[in-house]
C-alpha positions as CSV (number, residue, x, y, z in Angstrom):
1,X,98.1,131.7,33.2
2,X,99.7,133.8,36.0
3,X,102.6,134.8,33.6
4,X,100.5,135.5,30.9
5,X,98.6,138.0,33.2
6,X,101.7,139.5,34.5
7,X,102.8,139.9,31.2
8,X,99.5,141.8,30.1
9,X,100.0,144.1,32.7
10,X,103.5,144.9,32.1
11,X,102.5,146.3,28.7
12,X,99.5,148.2,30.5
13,X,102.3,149.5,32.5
14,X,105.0,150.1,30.4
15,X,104.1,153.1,28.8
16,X,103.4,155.1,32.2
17,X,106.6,153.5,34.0
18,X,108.4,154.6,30.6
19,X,106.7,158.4,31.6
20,X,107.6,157.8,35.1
21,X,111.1,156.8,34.1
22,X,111.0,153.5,36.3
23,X,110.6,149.7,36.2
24,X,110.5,148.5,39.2
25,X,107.2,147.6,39.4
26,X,107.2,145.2,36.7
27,X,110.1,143.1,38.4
28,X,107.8,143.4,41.7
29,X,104.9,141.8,39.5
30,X,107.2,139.0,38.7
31,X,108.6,138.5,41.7
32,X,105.1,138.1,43.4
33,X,104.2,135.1,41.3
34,X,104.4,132.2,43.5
35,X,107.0,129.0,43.2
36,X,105.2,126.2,41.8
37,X,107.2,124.2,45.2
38,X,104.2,124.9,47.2
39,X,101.3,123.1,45.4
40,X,103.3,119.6,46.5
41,X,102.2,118.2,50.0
42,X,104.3,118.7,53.3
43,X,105.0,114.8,54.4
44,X,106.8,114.1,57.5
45,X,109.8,112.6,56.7
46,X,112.3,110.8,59.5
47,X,115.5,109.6,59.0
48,X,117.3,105.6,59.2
49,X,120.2,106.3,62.0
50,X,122.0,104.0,64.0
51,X,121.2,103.5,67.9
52,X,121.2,101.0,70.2
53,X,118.6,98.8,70.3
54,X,117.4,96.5,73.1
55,X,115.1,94.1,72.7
56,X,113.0,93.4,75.6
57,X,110.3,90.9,76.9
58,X,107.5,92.1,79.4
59,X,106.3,90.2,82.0
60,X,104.4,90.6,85.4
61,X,104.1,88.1,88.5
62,X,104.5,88.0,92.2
63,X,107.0,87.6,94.7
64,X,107.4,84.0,96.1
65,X,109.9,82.0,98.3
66,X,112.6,80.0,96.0
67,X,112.1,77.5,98.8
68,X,109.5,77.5,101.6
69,X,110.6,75.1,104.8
70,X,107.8,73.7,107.1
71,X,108.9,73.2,110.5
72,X,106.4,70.5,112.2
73,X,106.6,68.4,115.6
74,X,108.1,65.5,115.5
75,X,106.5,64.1,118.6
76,X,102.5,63.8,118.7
77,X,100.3,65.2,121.4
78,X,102.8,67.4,123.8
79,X,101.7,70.9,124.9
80,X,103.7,73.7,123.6
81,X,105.6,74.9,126.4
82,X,107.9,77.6,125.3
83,X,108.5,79.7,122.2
84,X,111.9,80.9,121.4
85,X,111.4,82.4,117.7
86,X,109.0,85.0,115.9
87,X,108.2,85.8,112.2
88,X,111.0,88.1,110.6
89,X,113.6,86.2,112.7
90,X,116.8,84.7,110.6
91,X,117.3,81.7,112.3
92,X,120.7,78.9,111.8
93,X,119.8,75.1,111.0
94,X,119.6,73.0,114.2
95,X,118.1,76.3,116.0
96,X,115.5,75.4,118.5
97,X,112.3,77.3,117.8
98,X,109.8,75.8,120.0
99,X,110.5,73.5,123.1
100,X,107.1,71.4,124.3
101,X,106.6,69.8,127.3
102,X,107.8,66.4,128.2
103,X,106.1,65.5,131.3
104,X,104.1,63.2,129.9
105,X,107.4,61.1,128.4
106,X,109.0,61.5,131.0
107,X,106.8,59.7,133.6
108,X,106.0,57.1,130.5
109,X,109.8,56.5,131.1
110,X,109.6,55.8,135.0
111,X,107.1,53.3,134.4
112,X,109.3,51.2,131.4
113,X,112.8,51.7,134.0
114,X,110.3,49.9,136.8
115,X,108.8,47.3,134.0
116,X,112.8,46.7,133.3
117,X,113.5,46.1,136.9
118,X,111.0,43.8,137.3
119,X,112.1,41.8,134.1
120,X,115.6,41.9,135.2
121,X,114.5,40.8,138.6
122,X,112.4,38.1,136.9
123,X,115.3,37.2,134.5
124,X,117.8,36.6,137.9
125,X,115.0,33.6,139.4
126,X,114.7,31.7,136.2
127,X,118.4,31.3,136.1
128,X,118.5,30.2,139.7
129,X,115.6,27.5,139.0
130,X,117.6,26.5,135.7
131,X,120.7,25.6,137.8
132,X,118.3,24.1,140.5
133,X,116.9,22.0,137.1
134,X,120.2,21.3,135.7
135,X,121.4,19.8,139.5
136,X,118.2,17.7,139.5
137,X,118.3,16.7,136.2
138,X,122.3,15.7,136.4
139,X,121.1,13.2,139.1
140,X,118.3,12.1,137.6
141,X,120.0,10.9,134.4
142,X,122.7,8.9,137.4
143,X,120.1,6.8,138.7
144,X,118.4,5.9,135.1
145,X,121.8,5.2,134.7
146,X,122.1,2.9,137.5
147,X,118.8,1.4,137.4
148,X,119.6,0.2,134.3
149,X,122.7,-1.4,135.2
150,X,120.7,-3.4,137.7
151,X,118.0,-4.4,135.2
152,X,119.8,-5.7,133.4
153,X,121.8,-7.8,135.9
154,X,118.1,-8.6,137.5
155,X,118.4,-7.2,140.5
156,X,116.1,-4.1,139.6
157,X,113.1,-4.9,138.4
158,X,112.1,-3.3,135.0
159,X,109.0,-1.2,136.3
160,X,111.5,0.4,138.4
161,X,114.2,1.1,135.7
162,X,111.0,2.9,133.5
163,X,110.6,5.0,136.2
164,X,114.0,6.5,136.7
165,X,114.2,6.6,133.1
166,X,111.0,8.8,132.9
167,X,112.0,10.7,136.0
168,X,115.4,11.8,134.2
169,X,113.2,13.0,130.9
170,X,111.0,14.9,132.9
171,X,114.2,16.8,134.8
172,X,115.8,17.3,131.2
173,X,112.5,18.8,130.0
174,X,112.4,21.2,132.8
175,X,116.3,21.9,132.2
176,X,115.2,23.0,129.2
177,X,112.0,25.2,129.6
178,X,114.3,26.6,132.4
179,X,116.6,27.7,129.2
180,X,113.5,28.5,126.7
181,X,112.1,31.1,130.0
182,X,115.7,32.9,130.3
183,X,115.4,33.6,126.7
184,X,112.1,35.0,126.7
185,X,113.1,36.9,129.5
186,X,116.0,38.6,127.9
187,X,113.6,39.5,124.7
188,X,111.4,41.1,127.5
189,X,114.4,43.0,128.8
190,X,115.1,44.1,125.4
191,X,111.6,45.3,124.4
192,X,111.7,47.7,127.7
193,X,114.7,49.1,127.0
194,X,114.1,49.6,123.7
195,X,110.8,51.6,124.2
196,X,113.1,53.5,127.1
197,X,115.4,54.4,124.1
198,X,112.4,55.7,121.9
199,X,111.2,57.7,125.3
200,X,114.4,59.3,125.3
201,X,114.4,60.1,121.3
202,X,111.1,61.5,121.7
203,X,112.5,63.2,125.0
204,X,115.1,64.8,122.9
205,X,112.5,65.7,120.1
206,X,110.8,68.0,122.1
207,X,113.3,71.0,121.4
208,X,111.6,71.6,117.8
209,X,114.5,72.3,115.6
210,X,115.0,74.1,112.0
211,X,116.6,71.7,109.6
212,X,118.2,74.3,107.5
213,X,118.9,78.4,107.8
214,X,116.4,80.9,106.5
215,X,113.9,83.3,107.8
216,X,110.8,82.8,110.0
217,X,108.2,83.9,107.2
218,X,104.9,81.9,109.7
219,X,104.5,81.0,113.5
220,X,101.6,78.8,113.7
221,X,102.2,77.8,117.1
222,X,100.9,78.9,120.3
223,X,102.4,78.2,123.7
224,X,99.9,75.7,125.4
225,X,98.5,74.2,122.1
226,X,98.7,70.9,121.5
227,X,101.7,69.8,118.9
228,X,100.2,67.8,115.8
229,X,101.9,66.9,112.9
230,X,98.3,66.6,110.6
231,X,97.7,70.7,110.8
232,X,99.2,73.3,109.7
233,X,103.0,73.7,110.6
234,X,104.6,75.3,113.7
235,X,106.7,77.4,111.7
236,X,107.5,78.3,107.8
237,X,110.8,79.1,106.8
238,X,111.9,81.1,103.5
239,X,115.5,79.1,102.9
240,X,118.5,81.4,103.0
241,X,116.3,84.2,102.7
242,X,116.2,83.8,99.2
243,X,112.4,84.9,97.3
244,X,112.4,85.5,93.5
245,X,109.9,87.0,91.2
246,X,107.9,84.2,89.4
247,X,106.4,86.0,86.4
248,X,103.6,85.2,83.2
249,X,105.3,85.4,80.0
250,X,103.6,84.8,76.4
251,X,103.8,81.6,74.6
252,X,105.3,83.9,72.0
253,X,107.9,85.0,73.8
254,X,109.4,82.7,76.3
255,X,111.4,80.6,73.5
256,X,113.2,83.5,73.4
257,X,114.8,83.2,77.6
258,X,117.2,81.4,78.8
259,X,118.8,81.1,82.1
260,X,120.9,83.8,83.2
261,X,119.4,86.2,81.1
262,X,119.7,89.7,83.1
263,X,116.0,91.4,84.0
264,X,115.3,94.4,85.6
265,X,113.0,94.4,88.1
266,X,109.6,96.8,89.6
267,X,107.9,96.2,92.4
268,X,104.6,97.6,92.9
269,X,105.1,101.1,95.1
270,X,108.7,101.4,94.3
271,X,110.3,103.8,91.6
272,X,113.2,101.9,92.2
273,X,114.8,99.5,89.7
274,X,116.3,96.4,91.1
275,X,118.7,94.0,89.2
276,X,118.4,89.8,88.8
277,X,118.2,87.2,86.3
278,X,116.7,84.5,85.1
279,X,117.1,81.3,87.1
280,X,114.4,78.6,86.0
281,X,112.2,78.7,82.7
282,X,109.4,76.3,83.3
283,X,109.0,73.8,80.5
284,X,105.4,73.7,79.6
285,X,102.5,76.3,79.0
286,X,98.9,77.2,80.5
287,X,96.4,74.9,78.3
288,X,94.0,77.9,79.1
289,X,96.2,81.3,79.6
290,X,98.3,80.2,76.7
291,X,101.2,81.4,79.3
292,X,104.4,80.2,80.5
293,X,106.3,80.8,84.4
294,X,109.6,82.3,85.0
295,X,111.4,82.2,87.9
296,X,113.6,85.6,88.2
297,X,116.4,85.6,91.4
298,X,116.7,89.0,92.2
299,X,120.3,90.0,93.0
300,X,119.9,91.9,96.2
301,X,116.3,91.1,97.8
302,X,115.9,93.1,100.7
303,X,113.2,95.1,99.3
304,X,111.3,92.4,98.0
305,X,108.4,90.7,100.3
306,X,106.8,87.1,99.2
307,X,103.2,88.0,97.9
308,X,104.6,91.9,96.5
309,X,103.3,92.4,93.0
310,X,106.3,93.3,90.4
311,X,107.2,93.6,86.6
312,X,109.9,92.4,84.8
313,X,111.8,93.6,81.8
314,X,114.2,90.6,80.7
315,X,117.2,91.7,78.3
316,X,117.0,89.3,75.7
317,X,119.8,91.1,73.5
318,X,121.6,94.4,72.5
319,X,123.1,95.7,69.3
320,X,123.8,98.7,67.6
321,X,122.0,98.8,64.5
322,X,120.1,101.2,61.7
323,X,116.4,101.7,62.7
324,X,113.1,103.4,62.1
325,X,110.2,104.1,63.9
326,X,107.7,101.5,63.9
327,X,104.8,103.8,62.2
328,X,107.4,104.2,59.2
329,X,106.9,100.7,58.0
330,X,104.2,98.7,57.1
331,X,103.3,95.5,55.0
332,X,102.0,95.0,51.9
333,X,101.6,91.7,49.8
334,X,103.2,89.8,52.5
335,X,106.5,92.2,52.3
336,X,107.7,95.0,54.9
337,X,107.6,98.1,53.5
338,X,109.0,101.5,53.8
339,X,108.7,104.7,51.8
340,X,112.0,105.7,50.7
341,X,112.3,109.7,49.6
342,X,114.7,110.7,47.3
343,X,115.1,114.2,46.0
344,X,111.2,114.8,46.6
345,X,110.3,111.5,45.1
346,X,109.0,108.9,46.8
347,X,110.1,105.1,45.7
348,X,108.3,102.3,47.7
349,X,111.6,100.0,49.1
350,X,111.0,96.6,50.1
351,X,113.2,95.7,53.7
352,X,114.5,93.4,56.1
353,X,113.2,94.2,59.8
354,X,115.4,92.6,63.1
355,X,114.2,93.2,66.5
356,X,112.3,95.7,68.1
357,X,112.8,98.3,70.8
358,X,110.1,99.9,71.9
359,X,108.8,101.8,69.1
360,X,111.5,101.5,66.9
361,X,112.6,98.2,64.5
362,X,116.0,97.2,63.5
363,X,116.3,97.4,59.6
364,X,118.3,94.7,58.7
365,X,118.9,95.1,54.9
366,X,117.0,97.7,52.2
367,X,118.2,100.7,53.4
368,X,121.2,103.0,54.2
369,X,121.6,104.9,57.3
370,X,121.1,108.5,56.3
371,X,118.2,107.6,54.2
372,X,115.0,109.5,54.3
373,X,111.7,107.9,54.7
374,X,108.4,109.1,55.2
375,X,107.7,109.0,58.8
376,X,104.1,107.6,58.7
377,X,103.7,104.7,56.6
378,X,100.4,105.4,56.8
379,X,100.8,109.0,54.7
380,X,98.6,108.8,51.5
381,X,101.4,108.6,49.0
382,X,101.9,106.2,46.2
383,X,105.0,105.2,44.4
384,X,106.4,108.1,42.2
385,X,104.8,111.3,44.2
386,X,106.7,114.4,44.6
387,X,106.5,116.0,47.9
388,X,107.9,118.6,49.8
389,X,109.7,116.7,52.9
390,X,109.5,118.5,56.2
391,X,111.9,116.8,58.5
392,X,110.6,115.3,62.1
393,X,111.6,116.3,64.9
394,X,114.8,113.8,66.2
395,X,114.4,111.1,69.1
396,X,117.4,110.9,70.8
397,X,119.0,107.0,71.2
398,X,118.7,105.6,74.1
């Protein structure tokens, strides 16, 4: 239509121009009819490159003690008497933290060291009345002896022999209980001095010790109060020092960690980015939160407090590998998608994603780096459209 117009005119015009002696306006007239290019649509296209691709998996938590140490009394009912460490303090196992006061033990202990010297004492007269009994019994059993000679010679009479006889029983009998009362004696002896030995354990119990190294993290314990073991602790220890970042992570994701897997670490109020790793994946899920624990060591954590709120960003893998951006994809039919443009035409292609780094996706197989796409999958293009490809602008790999 436009060339048939131009066309009329340049026979309206050809007879002036040939006047005129000129032509150039009928090669201006041609020249201002416009390419038939710009009735197609501009579409965004973006280009499949290779980068390095990271996939990641998110998760948030707080800052905990790998190992939390109570630190109670182990002797009931003392005051507190002094107190020799304070929350923030790193302390070596077998330090003394607290000391109470053994007044109380220790004159429990003069009273068992008299109790003993009064056993012993007793002890000493029951052996001198068992070798009183053993004298008296070693005659009686002579004249039984005797008297039994004579009765039966019949010059004693046998009444008489009965008696010596039961006169040397009765000195045997004695003999013994003299015997049977040493030994209960020496089990009473034993019994003091063993609640003397406990006196002195408890003595030595007082000095309230820390069974392994750490830092004080909690100082329940007040000079004057009395010690108890049924409350709260004296003390709370954080083991070595060591805390670790014990994060949610989705049912979805977690099959995906394993130990040692290197994180990177935020805490909340800090731009800075701290390094650690996976150290326990716990092995069941929240019935409710559908969520599952992870216990991340930090490598150096001397900027991390127990109860700080952090996020994590665990490395699950790298690899260099072609990729689009997410929004350059989509499914259809149950297949992944993309739209492939080639010489202005676009050609549906089905493809193979891998994993995902932020918002770009590994493409596995299906495409060519170099390729161009369109860069919204969402564009309103069908299989077989011409359009006029305007290139994005390039996201640099990270």
């Amino acid at each position: 239509m436009i060339r048939t117009a131009s066309f009329a005119l340049a026979l309206f015009v050809l007879p002036l121009l040939a006047l005129s002696g000129s032509t150039s306006v009928v090669y201006a007239a041609e020249e201002a009819a416009p390419p038939a290019r710009q009735s197609l649509p501009s579409i965004v296209v973006t280009t499949a490159t290779e980068r390095m691709l990271t996939e990641r998996v998110l998760a948030t938590g707080t800052v905990r003690a790998v190992e939390e140490v109570f630190v109670s009394p182990l002797v009931e009912g003392l005051p507190v008497q002094t107190l020799n460490a304070d929350v923030g303090d790193r302390v070596e196992a077998g330090s003394t933290l607290a000391v109470l006061n053994p007044d109380t033990l220790n004159l429990q202990k003069s009273q068992l060291n008299a109790s003993l010297a009064k056993a012993r004492a007793g002890l000493a007269q029951i052996r001198a009345q068992l070798v009183e009994a053993q004298a008296n019994a070693q005659e009686a059993v002579r004249v039984r002896d005797r008297s039994k000679r004579l009765a039966t010679s019949g010059s004693l009479s046998t009444a008489q022999a009965d008696q010596t006889a039961a006169a040397a029983d009765a000195a045997l009998a004695r003999v013994t209980s003299a015997e049977q009362s040493i030994e209960v004696a020496q089990a009473d002896i034993e019994v003091v001095q063993a609640q003397i030995a406990d006196i002195d354990l408890r003595v030595n119990r007082t000095a309230v010790t820390t069974p392994v190294s750490g830092v004080v993290s909690a100082r329940n314990a007040k000079v004057g109060a009395i010690a108890t073991g049924a409350g709260d602790p004296l003390f709370a220890l954080i083991r070595d020092g060591a805390v670790e970042l014990v994060a949610d992570v989705p049912e979805a994701e977690i099959l995906k960690l394993k130990v040692d897997q290197p994180v990177l670490i935020r805490l909340a109020g800090s731009t800075a980015t701290l390094d650690g790793n996976i150290r326990l994946i716990a092995p069941t899920i929240d019935a409710q939160t559908r969520l599952g624990t992870v216990h991340i060591r930090f490598k150096s954590p001397d900027n991390a407090r127990v109860g700080m709120y952090g996020s994590a960003e665990i490395i699950v893998q790298q690899k260099q590998g072609l990729a689009l951006p997410l929004t350059a994809i989509t499914t259809a039919r149950s297949k992944t998608i993309t739209r492939r443009v080639e010489d202005g035409v676009v050609k549906f292609a089905t493809i193979t994603t891998g994993i995902q780094d932020g918002q770009f996706i590994e493409i596995a197989s299906g495409l060519k780096a170099g390729e161009k796409v369109v860069a919204k999958a969402g564009a309103y293009v069908r299989d077989g459209d011409r359009i006029n490809p305007v290139d994005a602008q390039p996201v640099a790999p990270k």
